[in-house]
C-alpha positions as a printed Julia matrix, in Angstrom:
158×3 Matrix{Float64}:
   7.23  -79.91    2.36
   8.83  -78.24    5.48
  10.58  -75.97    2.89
   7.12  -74.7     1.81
   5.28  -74.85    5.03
   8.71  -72.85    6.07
   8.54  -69.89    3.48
   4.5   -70.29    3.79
   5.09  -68.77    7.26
   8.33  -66.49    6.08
   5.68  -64.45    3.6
   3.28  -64.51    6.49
   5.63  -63.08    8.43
   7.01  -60.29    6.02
   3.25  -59.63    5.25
   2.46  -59.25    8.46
   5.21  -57.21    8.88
   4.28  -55.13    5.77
   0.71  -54.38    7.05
   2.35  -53.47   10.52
   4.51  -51.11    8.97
   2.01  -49.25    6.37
  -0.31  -48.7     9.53
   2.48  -46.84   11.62
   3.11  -44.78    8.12
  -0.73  -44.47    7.77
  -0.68  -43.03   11.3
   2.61  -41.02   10.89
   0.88  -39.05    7.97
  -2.41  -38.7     9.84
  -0.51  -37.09   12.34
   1.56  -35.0    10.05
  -1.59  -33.91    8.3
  -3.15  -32.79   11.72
   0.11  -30.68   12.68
   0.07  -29.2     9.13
  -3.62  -28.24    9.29
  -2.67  -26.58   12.95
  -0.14  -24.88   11.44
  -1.85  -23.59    8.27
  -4.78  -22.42   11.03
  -1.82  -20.42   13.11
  -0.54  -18.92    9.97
  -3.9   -18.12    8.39
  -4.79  -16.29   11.94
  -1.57  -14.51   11.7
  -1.56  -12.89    8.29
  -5.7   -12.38    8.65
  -4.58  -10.02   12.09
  -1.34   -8.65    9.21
  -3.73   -7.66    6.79
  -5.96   -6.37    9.32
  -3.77   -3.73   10.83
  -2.2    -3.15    7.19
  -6.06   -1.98    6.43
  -5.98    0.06    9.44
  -2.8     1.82    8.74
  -3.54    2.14    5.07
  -6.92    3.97    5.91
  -5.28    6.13    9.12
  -2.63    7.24    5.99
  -5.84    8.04    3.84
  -8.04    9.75    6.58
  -5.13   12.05    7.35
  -4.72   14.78    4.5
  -1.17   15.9     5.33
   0.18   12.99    3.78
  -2.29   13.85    0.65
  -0.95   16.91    0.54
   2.34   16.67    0.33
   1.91   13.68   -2.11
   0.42   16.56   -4.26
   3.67   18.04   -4.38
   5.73   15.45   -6.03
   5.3    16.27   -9.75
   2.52   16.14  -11.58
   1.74   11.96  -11.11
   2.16   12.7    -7.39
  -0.38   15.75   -7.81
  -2.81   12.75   -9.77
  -2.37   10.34   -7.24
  -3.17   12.34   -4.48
  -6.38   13.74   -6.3
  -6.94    9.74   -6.62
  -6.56    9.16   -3.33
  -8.95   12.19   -1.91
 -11.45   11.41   -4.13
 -12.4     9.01   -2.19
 -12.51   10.35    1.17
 -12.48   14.22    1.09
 -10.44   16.25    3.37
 -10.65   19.82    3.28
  -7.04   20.13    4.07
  -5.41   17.84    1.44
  -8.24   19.33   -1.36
  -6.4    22.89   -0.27
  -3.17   21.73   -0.91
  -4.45   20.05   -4.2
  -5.91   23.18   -5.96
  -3.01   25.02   -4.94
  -0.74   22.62   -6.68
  -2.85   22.59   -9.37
  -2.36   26.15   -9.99
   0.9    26.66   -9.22
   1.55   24.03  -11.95
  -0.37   25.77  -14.97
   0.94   29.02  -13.78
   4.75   27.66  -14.45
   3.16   25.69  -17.55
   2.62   28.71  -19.06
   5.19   30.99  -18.04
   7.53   28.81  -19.82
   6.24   29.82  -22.62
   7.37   33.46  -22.07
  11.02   33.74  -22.96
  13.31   35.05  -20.22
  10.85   36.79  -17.96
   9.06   33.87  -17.74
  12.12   31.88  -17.58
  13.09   33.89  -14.33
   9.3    34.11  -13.2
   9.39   29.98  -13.03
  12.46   30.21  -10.19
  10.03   32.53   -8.32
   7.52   29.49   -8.73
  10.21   27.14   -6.89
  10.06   29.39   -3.95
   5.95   29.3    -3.93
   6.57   25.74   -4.4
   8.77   25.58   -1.38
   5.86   27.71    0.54
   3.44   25.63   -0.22
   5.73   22.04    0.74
   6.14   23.66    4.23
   2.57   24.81    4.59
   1.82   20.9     4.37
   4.75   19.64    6.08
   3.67   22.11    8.9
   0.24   20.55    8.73
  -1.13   24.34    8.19
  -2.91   26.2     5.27
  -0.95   28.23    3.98
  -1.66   30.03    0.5
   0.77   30.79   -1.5
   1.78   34.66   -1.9
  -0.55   36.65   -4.39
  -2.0    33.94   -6.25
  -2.85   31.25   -3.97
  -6.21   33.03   -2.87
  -6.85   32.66   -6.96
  -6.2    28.92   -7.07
  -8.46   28.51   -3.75
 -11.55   30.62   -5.78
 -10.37   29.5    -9.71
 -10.37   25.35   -8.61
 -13.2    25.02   -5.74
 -14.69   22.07   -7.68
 -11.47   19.93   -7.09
């Protein structure tokens, strides 16, 4: 009998025990879960104020047309990107630098179709090209010799 009333109070004991135990784990993962939620909160504030001054930058790139225009200049995907991007918000500066581009790239479209003449006519289109990069590097309006006054009356509507 004192063997039962013995491990009687034993289980009591490790049950006891047990329930002591689960509660400091209980309260150990409540206060885990309120440092995690902190945490989550600090790291929600931070990227919320990241994404924030990514929009800002992002629209201070968009608002300025210099960087339009000489995205214009990079090929023809770079001349459809940067029509993309001033559709949206029109500036007069990167919409000059667009039409120009536009014309200067039919104009050496079809002078490769000319054999030789046309073939040296298309170098003189590298050095408009080159004109036209510094003009918007320079932040300036510069048209292009000869035709660019053309381009700026032919392409008014882009």
């Amino acid at each position: 009998m004192a063997d039962k009333k013995n491990l009687k109070e034993d289980l009591n004991d490790m049950l006891g025990d047990a329930k002591e135990s689960a509660k400091k784990a209980v309260d150990k993962a409540e206060d885990f879960a309120d440092e995690a939620k902190e945490k989550a909160k600090e790291v929600f504030e931070d990227v919320k104020e990241t994404a924030s001054e990514f929009a800002d930058d992002a629209k201070q790139v968009l608002s300025d047309g210099k960087n339009v225009a000489i995205i214009a200049h990079i090929t023809l995907i770079g001349w459809i990107i940067a029509l993309i991007m001033n559709s949206n918000n029109k500036n007069e500066f990167a919409s000059f630098y667009i039409r120009q581009m536009l014309g200067l790239m039919i104009l050496a479209f079809l002078l490769s179709f000319v054999p030789m003449l046309g073939w040296f006519l298309n170098l003189g289109m590298i050095v408009l090209w080159i004109i036209s990069l510094m003009g918007a590097f320079e932040g300036q309006k510069k048209l292009v010799p000869i035709v660019g006054e053309y381009f700026q009356d032919w392409f008014k509507s882009v």
